[in-house]
C-alpha positions as CSV (number, residue, x, y, z in Angstrom):
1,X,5.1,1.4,-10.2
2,X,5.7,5.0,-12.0
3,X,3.4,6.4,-14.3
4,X,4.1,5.6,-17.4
5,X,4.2,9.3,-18.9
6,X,2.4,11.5,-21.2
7,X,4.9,10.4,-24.2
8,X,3.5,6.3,-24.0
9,X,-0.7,7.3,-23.8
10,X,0.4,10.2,-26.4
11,X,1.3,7.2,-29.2
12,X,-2.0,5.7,-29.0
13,X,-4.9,7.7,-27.7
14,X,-6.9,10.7,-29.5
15,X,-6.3,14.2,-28.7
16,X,-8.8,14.1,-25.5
17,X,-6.1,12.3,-24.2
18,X,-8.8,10.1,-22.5
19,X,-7.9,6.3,-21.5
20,X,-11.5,5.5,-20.4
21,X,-14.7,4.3,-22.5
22,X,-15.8,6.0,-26.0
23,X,-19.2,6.0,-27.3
24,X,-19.5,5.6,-30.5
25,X,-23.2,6.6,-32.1
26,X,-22.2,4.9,-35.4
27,X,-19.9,2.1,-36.4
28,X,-17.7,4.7,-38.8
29,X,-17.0,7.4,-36.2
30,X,-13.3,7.8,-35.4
31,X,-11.5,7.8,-31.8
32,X,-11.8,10.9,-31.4
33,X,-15.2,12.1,-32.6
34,X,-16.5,8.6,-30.0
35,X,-14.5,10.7,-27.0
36,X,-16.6,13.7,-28.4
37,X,-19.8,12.1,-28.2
38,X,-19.2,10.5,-24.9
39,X,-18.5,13.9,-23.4
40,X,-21.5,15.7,-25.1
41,X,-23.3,12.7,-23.7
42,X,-22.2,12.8,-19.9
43,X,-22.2,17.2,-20.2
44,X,-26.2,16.8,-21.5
45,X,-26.8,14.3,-18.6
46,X,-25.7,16.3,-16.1
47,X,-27.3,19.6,-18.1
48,X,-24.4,21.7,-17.6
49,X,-25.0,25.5,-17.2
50,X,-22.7,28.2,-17.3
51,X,-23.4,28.9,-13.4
52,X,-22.3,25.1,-12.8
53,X,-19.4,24.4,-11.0
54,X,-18.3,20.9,-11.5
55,X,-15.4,19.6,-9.4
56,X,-13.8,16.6,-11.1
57,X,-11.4,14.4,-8.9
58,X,-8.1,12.1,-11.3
59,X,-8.5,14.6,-14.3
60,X,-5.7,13.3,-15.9
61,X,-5.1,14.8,-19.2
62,X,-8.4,17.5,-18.3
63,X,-10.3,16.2,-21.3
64,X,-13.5,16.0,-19.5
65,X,-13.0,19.4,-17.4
66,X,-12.0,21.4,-20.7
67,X,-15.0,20.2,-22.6
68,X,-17.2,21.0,-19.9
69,X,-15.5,24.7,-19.6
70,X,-15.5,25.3,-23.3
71,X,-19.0,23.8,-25.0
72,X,-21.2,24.2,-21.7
73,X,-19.7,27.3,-20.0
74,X,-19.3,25.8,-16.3
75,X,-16.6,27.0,-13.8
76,X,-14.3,23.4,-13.8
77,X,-11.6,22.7,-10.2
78,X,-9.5,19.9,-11.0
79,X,-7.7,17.8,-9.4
80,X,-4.9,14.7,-9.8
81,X,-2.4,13.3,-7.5
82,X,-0.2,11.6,-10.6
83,X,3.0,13.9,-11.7
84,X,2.4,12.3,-15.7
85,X,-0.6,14.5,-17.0
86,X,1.9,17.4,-17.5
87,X,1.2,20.3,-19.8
88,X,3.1,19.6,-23.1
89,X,2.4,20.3,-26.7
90,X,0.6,17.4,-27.2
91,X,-2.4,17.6,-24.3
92,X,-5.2,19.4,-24.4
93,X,-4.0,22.1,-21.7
94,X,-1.4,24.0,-24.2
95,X,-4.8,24.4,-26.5
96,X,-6.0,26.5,-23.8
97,X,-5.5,29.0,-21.4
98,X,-6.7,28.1,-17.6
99,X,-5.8,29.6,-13.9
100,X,-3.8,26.5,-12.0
101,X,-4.3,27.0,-8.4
């Protein structure tokens, strides 16, 4: 099967554009601010630095890598072998500016 396509995930997921587990720290929080905490959460594990250079391998969407590069300062190589995580208005990528190898 294709992938599906940045338009389907864009109707029903936050503006991480992440598909996999939130945390959510209290019963009110929204989508989003669960996607937030989840990423705080895994940056803090791994206590990210700004000499840190994380390598992440199916980015999709680059939630996880643009958290890291904006709130924790580490140098973030991406990868993803699926053609739907394009840069469009609606993913995170058009919010900011990165080097593509």
């Amino acid at each position: 099967p294709s992938d599906i396509g940045t338009h389907f995930f864009g109707l029903w997921l936050d503006e991480t554009m992440m598909y996999s587990a939130a945390m959510f720290a209290e019963p009110d929080m929204s989508l989003h601010a669960a996607q937030v905490h989840r990423l705080d959460h895994i940056c803090r594990r791994l206590d990210l630095q700004p000499t840190d250079h994380v390598v992440e391998i199916g980015t999709g969407w680059g939630g996880f890598a643009l958290h890291a590069a904006q709130h924790y300062g580490c140098r973030v190589t991406t990868t993803t072998i699926s053609p739907a995580p394009s840069v469009s208005d609606r993913t995170p990528w058009r919010r900011w500016s990165m080097r593509s190898a």
